[in-house]
Structure formats: C-alpha cells, structure tokens
C-alpha positions as CSV (number, residue, x, y, z in Angstrom):
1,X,57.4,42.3,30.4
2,X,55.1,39.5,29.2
3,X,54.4,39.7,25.5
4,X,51.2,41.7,24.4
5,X,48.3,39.3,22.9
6,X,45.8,41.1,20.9
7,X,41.9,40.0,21.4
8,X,40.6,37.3,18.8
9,X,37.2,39.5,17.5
10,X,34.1,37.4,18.0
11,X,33.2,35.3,14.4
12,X,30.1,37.2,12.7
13,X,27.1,35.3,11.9
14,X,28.4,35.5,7.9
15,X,31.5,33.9,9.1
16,X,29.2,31.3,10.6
17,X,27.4,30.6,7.8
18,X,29.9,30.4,5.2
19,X,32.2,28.0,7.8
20,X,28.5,25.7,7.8
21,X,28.1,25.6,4.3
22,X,32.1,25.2,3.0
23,X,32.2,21.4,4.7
24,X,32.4,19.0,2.0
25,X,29.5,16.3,2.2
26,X,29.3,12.5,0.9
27,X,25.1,12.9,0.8
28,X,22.4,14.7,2.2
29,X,22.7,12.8,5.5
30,X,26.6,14.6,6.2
31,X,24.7,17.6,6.3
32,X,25.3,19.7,9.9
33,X,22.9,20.2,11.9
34,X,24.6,21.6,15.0
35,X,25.7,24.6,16.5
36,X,29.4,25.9,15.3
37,X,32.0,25.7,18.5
38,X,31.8,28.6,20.1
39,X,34.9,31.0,19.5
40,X,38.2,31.0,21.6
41,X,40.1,33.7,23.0
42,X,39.8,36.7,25.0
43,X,36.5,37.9,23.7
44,X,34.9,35.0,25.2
45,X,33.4,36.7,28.3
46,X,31.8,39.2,25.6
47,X,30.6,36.6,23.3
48,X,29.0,35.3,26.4
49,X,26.9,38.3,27.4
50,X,23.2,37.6,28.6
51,X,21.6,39.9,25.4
52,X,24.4,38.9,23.0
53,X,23.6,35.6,23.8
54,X,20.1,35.9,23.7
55,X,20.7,37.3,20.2
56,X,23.1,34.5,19.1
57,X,20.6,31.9,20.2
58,X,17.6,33.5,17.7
59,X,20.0,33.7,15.2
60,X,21.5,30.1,15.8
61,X,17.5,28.8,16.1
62,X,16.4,30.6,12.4
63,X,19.9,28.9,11.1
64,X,18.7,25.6,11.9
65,X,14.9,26.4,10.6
66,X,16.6,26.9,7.2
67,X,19.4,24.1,7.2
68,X,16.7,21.4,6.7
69,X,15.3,23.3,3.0
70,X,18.5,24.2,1.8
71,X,19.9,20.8,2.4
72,X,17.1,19.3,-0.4
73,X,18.2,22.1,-2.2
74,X,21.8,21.3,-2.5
75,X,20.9,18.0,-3.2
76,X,19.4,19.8,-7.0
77,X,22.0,22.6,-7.5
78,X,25.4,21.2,-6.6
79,X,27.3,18.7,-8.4
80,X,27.9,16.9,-5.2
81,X,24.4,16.8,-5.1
82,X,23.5,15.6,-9.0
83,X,26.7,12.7,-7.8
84,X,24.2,11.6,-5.0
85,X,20.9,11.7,-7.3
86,X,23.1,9.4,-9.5
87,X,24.5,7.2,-7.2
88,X,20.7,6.4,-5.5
89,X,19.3,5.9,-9.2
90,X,21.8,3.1,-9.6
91,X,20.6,1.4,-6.6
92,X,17.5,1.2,-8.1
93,X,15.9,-2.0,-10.0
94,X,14.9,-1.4,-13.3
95,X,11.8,-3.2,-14.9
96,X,9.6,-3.4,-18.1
97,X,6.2,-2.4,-17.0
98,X,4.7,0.8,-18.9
99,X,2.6,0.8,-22.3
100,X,3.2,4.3,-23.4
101,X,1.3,4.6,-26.5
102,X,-1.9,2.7,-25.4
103,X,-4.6,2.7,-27.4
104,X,-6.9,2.7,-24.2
105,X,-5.8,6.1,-22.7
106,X,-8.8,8.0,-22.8
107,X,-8.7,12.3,-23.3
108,X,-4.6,12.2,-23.8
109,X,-4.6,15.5,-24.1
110,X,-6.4,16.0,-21.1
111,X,-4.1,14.6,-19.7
112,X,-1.1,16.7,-20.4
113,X,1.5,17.5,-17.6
114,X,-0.1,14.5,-15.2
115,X,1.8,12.3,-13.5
116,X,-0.1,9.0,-12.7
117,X,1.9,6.4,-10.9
118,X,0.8,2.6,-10.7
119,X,1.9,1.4,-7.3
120,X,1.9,-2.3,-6.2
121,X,2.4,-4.0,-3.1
122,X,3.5,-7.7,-4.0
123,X,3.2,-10.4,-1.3
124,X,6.2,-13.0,-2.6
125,X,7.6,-14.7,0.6
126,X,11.1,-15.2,-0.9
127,X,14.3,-13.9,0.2
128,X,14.0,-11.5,3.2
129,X,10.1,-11.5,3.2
130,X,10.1,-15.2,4.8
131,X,11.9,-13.7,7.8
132,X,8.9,-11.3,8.5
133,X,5.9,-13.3,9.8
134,X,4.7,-13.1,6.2
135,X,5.0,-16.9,5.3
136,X,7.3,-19.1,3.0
137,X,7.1,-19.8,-0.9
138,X,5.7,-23.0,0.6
139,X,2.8,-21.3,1.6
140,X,2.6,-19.2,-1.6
141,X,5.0,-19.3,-4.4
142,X,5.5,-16.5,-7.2
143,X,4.2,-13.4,-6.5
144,X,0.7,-11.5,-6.8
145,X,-0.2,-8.0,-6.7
146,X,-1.4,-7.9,-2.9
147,X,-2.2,-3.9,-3.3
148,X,-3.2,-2.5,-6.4
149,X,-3.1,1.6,-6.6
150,X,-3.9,3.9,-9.5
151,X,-2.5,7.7,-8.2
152,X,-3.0,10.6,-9.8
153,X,-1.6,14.0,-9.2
154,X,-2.6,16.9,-11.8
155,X,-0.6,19.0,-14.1
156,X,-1.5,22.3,-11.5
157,X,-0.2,19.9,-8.4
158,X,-4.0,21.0,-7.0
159,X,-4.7,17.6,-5.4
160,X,-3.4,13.5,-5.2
161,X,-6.3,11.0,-6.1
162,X,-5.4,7.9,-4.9
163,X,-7.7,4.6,-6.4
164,X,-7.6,1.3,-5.2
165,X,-8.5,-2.0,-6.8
166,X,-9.1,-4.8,-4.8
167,X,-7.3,-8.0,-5.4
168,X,-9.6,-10.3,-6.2
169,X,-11.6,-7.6,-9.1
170,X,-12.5,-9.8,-12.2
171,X,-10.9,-8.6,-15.0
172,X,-10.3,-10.0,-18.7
173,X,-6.5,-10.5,-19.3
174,X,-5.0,-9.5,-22.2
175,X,-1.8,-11.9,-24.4
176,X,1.1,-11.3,-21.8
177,X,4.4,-12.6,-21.3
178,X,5.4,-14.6,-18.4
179,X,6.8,-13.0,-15.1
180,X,9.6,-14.6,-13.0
181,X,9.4,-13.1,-9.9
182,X,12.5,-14.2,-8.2
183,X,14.4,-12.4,-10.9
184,X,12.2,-9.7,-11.8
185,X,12.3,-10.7,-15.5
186,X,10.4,-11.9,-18.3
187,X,10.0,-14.9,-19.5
188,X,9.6,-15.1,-22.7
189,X,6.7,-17.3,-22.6
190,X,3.4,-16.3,-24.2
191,X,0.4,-16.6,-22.5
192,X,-3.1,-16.4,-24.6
193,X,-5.9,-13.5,-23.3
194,X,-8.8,-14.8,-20.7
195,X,-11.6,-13.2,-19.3
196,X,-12.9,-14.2,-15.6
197,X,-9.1,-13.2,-14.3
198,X,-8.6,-12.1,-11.1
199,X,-6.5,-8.8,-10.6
200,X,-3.7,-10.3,-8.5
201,X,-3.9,-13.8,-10.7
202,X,-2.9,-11.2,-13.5
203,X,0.1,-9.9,-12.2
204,X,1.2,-13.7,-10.9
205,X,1.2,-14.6,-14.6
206,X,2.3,-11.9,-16.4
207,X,4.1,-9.1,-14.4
208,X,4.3,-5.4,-14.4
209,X,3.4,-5.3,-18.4
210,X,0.4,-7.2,-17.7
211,X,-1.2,-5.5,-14.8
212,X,-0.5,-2.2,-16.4
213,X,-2.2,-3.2,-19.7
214,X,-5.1,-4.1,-17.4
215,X,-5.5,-1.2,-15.2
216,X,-5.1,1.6,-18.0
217,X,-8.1,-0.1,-19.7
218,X,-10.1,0.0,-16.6
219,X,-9.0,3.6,-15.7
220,X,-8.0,5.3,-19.0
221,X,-5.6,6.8,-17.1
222,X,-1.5,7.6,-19.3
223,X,0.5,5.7,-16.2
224,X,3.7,7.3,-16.9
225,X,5.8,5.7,-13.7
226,X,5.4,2.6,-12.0
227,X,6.3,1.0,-8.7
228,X,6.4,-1.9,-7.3
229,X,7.3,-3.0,-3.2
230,X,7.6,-5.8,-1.0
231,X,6.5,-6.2,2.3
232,X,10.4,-5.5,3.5
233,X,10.5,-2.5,1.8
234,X,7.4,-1.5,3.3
235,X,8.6,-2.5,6.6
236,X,12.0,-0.8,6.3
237,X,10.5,2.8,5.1
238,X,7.8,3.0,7.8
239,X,10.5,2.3,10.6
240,X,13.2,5.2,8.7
241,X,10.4,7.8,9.3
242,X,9.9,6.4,13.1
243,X,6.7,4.8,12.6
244,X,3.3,6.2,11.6
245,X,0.2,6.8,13.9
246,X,-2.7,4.7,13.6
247,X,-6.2,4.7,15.6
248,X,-8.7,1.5,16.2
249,X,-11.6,1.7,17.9
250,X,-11.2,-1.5,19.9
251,X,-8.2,-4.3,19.5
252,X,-7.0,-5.5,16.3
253,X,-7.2,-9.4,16.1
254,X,-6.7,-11.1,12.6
255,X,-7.5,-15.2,12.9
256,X,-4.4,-15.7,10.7
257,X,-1.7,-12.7,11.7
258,X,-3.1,-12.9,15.5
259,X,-3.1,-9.7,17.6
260,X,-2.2,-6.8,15.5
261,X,-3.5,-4.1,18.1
262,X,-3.6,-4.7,21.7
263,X,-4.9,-1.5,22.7
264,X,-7.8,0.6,21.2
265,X,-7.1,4.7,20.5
266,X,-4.1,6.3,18.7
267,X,-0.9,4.6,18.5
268,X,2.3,4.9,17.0
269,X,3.2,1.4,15.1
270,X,6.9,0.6,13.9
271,X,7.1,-1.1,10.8
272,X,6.8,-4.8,11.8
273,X,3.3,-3.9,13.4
274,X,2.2,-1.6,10.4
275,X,2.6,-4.2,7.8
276,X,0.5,-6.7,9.7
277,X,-2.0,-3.5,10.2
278,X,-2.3,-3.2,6.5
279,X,-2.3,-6.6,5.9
280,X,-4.8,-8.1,8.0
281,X,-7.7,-9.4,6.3
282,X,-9.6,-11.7,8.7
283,X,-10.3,-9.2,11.2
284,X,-12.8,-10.6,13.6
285,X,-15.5,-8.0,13.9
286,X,-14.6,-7.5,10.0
287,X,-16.8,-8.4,7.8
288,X,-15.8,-7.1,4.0
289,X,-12.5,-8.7,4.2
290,X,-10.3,-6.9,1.3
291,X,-12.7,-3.6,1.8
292,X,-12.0,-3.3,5.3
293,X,-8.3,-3.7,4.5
294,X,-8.2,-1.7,1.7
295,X,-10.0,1.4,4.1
296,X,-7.1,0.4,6.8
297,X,-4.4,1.0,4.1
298,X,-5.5,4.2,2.8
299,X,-6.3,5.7,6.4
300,X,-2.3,4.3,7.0
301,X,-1.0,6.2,3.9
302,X,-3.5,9.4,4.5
303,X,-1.2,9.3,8.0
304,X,2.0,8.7,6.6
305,X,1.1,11.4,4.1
306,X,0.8,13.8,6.8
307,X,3.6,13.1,8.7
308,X,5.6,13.8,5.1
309,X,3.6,17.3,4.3
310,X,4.3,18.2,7.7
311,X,8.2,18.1,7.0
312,X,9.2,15.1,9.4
313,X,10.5,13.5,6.3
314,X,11.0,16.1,3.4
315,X,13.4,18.2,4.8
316,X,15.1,16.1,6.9
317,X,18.2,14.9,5.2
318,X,18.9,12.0,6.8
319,X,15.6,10.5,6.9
320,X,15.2,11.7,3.8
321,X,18.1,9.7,2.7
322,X,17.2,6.7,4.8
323,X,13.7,6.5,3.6
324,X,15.3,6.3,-0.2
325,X,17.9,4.0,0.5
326,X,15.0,1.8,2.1
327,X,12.8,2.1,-1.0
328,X,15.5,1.5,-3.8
329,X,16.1,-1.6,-1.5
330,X,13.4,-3.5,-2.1
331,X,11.7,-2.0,-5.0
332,X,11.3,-2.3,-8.6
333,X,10.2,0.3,-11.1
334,X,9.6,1.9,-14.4
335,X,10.4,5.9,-15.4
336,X,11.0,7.0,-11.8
337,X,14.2,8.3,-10.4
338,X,15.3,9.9,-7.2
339,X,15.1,13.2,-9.2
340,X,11.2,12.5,-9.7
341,X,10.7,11.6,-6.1
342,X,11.9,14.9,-5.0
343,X,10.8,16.8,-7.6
344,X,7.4,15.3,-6.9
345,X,8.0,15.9,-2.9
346,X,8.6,19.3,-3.6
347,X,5.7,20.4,-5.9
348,X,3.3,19.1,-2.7
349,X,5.1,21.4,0.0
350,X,2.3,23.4,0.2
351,X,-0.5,20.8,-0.8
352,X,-2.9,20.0,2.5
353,X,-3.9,17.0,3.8
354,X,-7.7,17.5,2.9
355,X,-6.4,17.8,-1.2
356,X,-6.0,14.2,-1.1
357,X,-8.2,11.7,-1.2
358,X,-8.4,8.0,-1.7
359,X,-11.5,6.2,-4.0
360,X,-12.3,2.1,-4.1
361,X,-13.7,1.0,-7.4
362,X,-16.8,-0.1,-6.8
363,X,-17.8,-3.8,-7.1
364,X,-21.6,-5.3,-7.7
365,X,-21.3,-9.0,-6.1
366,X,-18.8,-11.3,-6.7
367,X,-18.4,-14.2,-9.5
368,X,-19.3,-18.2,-8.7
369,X,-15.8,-18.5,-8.8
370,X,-15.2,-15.6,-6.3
371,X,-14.3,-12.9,-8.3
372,X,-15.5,-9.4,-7.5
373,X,-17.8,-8.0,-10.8
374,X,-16.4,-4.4,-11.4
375,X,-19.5,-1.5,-12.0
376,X,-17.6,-0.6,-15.9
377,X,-20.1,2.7,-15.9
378,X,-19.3,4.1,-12.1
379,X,-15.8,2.9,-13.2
380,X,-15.5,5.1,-16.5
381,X,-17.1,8.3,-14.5
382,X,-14.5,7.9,-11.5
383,X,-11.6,8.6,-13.8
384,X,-13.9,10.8,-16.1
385,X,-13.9,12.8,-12.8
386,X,-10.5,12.2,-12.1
387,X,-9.0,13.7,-15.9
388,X,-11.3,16.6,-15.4
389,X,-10.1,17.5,-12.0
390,X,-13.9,17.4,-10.8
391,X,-14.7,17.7,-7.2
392,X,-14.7,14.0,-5.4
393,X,-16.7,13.4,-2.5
394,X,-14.9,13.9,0.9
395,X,-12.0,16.3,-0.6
396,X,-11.2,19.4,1.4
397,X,-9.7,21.4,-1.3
398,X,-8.3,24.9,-0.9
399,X,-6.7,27.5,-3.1
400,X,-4.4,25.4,-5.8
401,X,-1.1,26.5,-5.6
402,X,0.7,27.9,-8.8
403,X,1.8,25.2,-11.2
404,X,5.1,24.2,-11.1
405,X,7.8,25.7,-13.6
406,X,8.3,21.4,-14.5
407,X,4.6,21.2,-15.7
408,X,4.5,20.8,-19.6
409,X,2.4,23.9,-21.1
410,X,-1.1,23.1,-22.6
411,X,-0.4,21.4,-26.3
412,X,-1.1,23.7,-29.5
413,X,-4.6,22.9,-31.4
414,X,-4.5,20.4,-33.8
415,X,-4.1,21.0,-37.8
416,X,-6.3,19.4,-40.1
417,X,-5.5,16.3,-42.4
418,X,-6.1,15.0,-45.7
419,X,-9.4,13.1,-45.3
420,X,-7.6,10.7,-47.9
421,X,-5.6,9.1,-44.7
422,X,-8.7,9.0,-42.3
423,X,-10.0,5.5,-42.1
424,X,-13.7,6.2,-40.7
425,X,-15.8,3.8,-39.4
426,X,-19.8,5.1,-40.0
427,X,-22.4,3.5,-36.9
428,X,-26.1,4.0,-36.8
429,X,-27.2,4.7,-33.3
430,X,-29.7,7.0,-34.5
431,X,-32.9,4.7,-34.7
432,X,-33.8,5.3,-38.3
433,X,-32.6,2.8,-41.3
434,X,-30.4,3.3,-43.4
435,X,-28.8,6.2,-42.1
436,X,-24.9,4.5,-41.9
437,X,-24.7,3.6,-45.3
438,X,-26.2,7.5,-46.8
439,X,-23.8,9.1,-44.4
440,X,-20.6,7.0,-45.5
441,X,-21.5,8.0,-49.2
442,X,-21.6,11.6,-48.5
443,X,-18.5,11.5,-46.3
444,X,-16.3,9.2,-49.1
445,X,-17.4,12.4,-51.1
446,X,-15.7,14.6,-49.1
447,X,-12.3,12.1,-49.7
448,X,-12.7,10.2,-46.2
449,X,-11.9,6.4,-46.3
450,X,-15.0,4.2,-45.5
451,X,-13.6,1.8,-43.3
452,X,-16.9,0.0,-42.4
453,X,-20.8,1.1,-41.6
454,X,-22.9,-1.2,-39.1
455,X,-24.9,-0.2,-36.0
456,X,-23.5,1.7,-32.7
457,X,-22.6,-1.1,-30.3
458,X,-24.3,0.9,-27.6
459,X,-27.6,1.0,-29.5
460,X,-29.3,4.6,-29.4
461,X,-27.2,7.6,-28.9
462,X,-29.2,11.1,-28.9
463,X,-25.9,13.2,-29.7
464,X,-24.0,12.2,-32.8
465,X,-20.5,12.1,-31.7
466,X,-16.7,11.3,-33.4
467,X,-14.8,8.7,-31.3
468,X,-10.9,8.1,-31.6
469,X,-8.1,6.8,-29.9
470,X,-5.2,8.9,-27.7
471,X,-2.8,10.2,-30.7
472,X,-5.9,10.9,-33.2
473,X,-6.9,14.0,-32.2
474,X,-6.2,16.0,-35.9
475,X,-8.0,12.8,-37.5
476,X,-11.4,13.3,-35.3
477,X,-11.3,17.1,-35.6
478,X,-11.0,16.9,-39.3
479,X,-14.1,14.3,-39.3
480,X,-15.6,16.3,-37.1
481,X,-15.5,19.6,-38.7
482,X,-17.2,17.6,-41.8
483,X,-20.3,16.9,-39.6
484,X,-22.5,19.9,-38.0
485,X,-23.3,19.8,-34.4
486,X,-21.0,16.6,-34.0
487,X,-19.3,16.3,-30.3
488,X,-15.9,14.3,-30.2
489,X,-15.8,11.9,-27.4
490,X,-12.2,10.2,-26.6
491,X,-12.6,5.9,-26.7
492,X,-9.7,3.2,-26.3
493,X,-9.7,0.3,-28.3
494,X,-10.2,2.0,-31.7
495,X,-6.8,2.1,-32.9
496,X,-6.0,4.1,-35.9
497,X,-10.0,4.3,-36.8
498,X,-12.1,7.2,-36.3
499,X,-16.1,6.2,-35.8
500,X,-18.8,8.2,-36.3
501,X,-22.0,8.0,-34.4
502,X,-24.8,8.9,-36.3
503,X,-27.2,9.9,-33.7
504,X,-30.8,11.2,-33.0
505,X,-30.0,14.5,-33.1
506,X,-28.2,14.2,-36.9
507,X,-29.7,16.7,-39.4
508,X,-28.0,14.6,-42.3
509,X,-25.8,17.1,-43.4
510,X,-21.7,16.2,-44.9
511,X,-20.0,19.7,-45.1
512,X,-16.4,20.1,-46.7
513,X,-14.1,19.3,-43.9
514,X,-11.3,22.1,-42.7
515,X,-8.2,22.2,-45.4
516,X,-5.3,20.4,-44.7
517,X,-2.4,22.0,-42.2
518,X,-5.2,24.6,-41.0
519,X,-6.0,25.1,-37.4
520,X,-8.9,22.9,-36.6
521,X,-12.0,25.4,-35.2
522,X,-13.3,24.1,-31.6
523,X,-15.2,21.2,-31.1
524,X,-17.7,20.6,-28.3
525,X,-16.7,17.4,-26.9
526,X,-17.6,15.3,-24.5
527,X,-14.2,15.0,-22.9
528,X,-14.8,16.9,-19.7
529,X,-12.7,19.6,-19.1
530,X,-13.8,23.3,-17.3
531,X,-17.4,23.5,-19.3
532,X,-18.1,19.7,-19.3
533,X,-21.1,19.2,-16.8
534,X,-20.2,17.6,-14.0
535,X,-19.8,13.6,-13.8
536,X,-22.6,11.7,-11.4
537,X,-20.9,10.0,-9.1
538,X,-22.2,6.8,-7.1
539,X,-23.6,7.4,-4.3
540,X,-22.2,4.6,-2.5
541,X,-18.3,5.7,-3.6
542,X,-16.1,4.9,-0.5
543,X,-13.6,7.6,0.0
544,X,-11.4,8.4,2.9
545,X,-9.5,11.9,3.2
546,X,-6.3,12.5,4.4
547,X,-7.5,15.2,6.9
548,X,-10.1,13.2,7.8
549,X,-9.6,11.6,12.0
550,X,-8.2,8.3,12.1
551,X,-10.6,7.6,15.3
552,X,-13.9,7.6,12.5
C-alpha cells in the first residue's frame, strides 16, 4: 500500500500577512509589492475555487491598498527604518545659510509652529550641469540664485503659500562673506553692504547666508530650513516621479533654449524637457520675460504638487526613495533632514490642491541699470497676510485639517520686566511739539531707560503704538502697559530698543507699568492675528492655484 499523505490546509490571510511583513528590508524600496506564491499541495484545487478565489483576490487587492502607507510607516517606527532615515541624512550636503535670531522677523510669535523654507534654484554650469544643454562656466561662472522661493506652511498645516522673487529684484545687500560655489563654502572674505543689488548678484557674492539675510528682511518671515538645487537635481527628481504634466496653448519656442514644446495641449515632459520648460525666458510671443517664467514654474510645481498629494509619490516606496536619493544628490541645505521631508509629506496627506497657492512680489518698473524696484508696502501686507493666515486671492480653501501632534503649542503670555533694563526710544509722530521730550520725562519716572527722543521716521501716525524686535515681546508689553490705549506693532531692525510712537490719538498720560514677573494683561496690537482687520491686498497680485487648469 502506498504511504498515506495528509492535505497541506490552505495558508490563512494572517499567515499571509505576517509571511509579508517578517522579510527583512535594506530600505523602503525592498518593500513587496506582490502577491505571496500561491500554496502547494493537495488543497490546491480548493484554494482555487471560483468564490474562494474571488474572495482571495479582494483580500489580496485591499492588502496591496495598504502596503504603500505602511511602508512610510515603517520607515518612522522600525529601527531598520530610523537606519535608513540616517543613512539618507548623511548623503546630504550640509551648508551655512540660516539667521535664526534675526532682528528683522516680524510677529515671532505669530509665527510659532511655522515652517517656512527658502528654496533656491542655482544655475552654475559646473560639473554635471554642463552636460545638460544648460551652458559652461565659460558662459557663466560662479553661481546665482536662478529661482528664488519664500514657502510657507502654517502651524494648523491649513494651506502652503508659496512666494516668488524674481531674479533681477533690486535689493540693498547687507556685509556678507564670500561664497565659493564649486565647494559650497565660505570664503572668508568680507564684502561691505550696497544698495542697488540685484537678488541673484546677491547670492553670486555672498551665498546662502546672504540671500537669507536679504529675503527675511523683505518678508519678515523666521526661515527655519533652507534649500538649495541645481538644474541636475531638478532634472533627476522630475524623471524619478515619471515626469509631470504640463499644458501650452500653442508651441513653446525660447530664441536661446530653441523648441521647448512642439505641440500645444497637455503633455507629459521628462525631466530634460521640464527644465528647459521652467527655464525658458525668451519665449517668442512672451513678453514679461522672468514673469512669464516665474508663472510657468509655479503652474509646473502646482502640477508636480498634485501628482504628490494624489499619492503617485508619497506612498510609493520606491519612488519615494528614488525621488530622495535624487534630491540629496544634488542639493545643499540648512535644518532639513529626510525625517522633516516626510514628516512634512505627511502632515499634507489630506491638504487639497486648491490650499495652495503661489504669490509674485510685485515690482513698480525697473532701475536704469535694470533692476526691478520692489513695491516695500504691497510687500510688507503679502506676508502681513501670510503670518495671519488671511485669505489670499485665488485660494480654494476647505475645512483645515487637525494640527499635527509635531506642531509646538501656542507660547505662554509674557511676564513683565523691570523698566530699569528697557532701553526706550520716545518718537513724535503725533503733530504737536514737544510731545517726545514730556513723554520721555514721565516714562524715565516710571524707571524706563531714555534711549533717545526725535520724530517718527514715518511722519504722522494716528494710533500711538510700541514697536520692538522678535525676542522683545515682555520689554513692549511692559512699555506698553505704562501707556493707555497704546497698540504694539512688531518692527525689524530695532534690536534690543523698544520705540514708542507718540501718536495723534495720545491723551498724554504715563501710568505705573505692570510689576515685575507678573503676567502682562492684553494688548491690542497691530500684529494681525484672528481680530486684526483684514490686510488690502493689491489688486494686481499675480497668483496661480494649484487646482487651478494648466490650459488657463
């Protein structure tokens, strides 16, 4: 008699699973993403049923629609995972660039739980980048800041604001220290400040540091990460994802990068095409030059933002890990990890297209010597807008989605301080005479240090008002609470001084100020925030939304 072989009982889909999830992986891309063999022996025919199979292949298909999430997930909770995190992070080039405790961040506390990261697209022809249809250093040497842009995503994850600056916006330098491109160092060498600077001459000379000084003065804006790519990188990261669609209404031809576009309607460009697309500024038909470009680049990104919302890249682990080996590859940066990126990937899951937009800073003209003259006031109310999370034109906001468990909580209020340590600076923008001096008198009374009196460099104010610096906050709310019906207002610039407007609307009294280490009472200020009334806007703002069509 032949021996007796007992049936082999079909695998459970919990034997399944755990088989899946017990393979060791190197990185996210080791990941399976297959079906399991199907099982041997003779309980195949049953295993092979029509409904059982019909039943296997749901449960196979819902496996598969959760591999992708759990795959970024292992990536935060295993130590395999925290040995990849590590490992990219080391691939990464490290640079100087951020200016933490600036005295021109405006509303710091406003600010709380922000992430705003500088991102710059240099166009150096060195190395790899000479290979690309982009030029040689004996075309251009060095390397300038060829895209400038400020982003800003809230502490509530609500929205992404995305601000460009074009290249050529005239800009007053501040001292800097020389940049060496080629080796992504100082220099050591000092260079005096200038006004009449272009934005892209800025970074030339001094680097990351210097272009950072520059834009938080313009913005007032905490930059807490910054990034810097070339046009490799950029190349390499669009082809990882499989290219991004674009849309022209008629053929692209630039008289210098030749035929971008052969073809009008929507297309779907690799990476070599894409950086000419976002490069291109001599457009025939064209006529803003770096406007039109800078409209092209941000209805590129608004695409390749929706492509990554939609999940093409964020949960697909090899793309994923493609797209960061691509950026660590040819970038440079300051305060950003792969831990950041995906923390920051994942806290916009659930963020629409129409919650971002992107915002050009408004020019008026240009310079005799070419240089576009930035509108300071439209300017300041774009990123008073900005910090207050005020409705921009174009954005197609829905509900905000719960902030994330990562977001710092809102800071505790201020204590008073001795008025012995305040150094206050006393300005008459009231009209009348004589006010700056009286009002210094009464406040030295009250043990505040008269630092100087003169008249408001803005001339009249109606409202009298206590300016300070980010990191003052208990200083001004002590001065403050010494002066009835005062408003604080955040400035840069001010350093360690506190200045008080004397305005129109001052009644001329000093009252004792709040005691020192006391909880400072509320101030109205002028700061923004939920009861701030809204910021005007110009009317001539260009925006672009990512939901908006790419055809328009």
């Amino acid at each position: 008699m032949p021996p007796i072989t007992e049936a082999i009982p079909a695998p459970t889909v919990a034997d399944r699973t755990r088989a899946l999830f017990s393979r060791p992986v190197a990185s996210p891309a080791d990941y399976p993403t297959t079906a399991l063999p199907a099982s041997v022996g003779s309980a195949a025919a049953a295993w092979a049923s029509s409904p059982r199979r019909h039943r296997n292949r749901r449960l196979h298909l819902a496996l598969r629609g959760t591999l992708a999430a759990f795959a970024v997930l292992a990536l935060l909770v295993t130590a395999g995972g925290w040995s990849y995190l590590r490992a990219k992070d080391n691939n990464f080039q490290q640079v100087v660039a951020l200016d933490p405790n600036s005295a021109d961040v405006v509303d710091a506390d406003g600010q709380t739980g922000d992430e705003n990261f500088l991102i710059v697209g240099t166009d150096t022809r060195a190395g790899t980048n000479s290979t690309l249809g982009a030029g040689s250093v004996d075309d251009a040497e060095g390397a300038r800041s060829d895209t400038v842009m400020l982003v800003n995503i809230p502490a509530n994850r609500s929205r992404v604001v995305a601000v460009s600056f074009p290249r050529d916006l005239d800009v007053s330098r501040p001292i800097c220290e020389g940049w060496d491109n080629d080796k992504a160092a100082y220099t050591g060498q000092k260079f005096p400040a200038a006004d009449g600077d272009k934005l892209n001459a800025t970074y030339a000379l001094g680097g990351p540091k210097c272009l950072t000084k520059v834009i938080t003065k313009l913005s007032g804006l905490k930059i807490n990460h910054f990034v810097g790519i070339d046009f490799a990188g950029f190349e390499s990261m669009v082809d990882v994802v499989g290219g991004v669609e674009v849309c022209t209404t008629k053929p692209l031809v630039d008289e210098v990068l030749g035929t971008v576009l052969t073809t009008p309607g929507k297309q779907t460009v690799n990476g070599s095409t894409a950086l000419d697309y976002v490069r291109a500024r001599h457009v025939y038909g064209e006529e803003r030059s770096d406007y039109d470009r800078i409209n092209r680049q941000q209805r590129f990104l608004s695409s390749l933002l929706r492509s990554a919302l939609s999940s093409k890249v964020l949960f697909d682990p090899g793309k994923l890990n493609g797209f960061i080996d691509a950026f660590a590859k040819h970038s440079f940066m300051d305060s950003v990890t792969t831990k950041d990126l995906l923390t920051l990937g994942r806290s916009m899951q659930k963020m629409q297209a129409g919650a971002i937009t992107f915002l050009t800073v408004p020019t008026a003209g240009t310079t005799s010597y070419g240089n576009e003259i930035p509108r300071e006031s439209d300017i300041k109310a774009i990123f008073r807008a900005v910090i207050d999370d005020q409705p921009l034109p174009g954005e197609k906001k829905t509900e905000a989605p719960a902030t994330t468990t990562g977001a710092p909580a809102a800071k505790p209020k201020p204590a008073a301080v001795e008025p012995s340590t305040v150094s206050v600076q006393v300005s008459n923008g009231s009209g009348q005479g004589g006010l700056a001096g009286s009002t210094a008198t009464k406040l030295a009374a009250q043990g505040f240090r008269i630092y100087s009196t003169g008249n408001y460099s803005d001339g009249v104010s109606a409202k009298t008002m206590v300016r300070y610096s980010s990191g003052h906050e208990a200083d001004a709310g002590t001065v403050a609470s010494a002066i009835p019906g005062a408003i604080l207002e955040p400035a840069s610039g001010l350093g360690s001084i506190v200045e008080v407007v004397v305005g129109s609307d001052f009644t001329g009294a000093v009252k004792t100020p709040t005691g020192f280490g006391q909880t400072l009472p509320d101030t109205p200020s002028d700061a923004g925030g939920p009861s701030a009334a809204p910021v005007t806007l110009p009317s001539d703002l260009e925006h672009v939304n990512a939901a908006d069509d790419l055809c328009k």
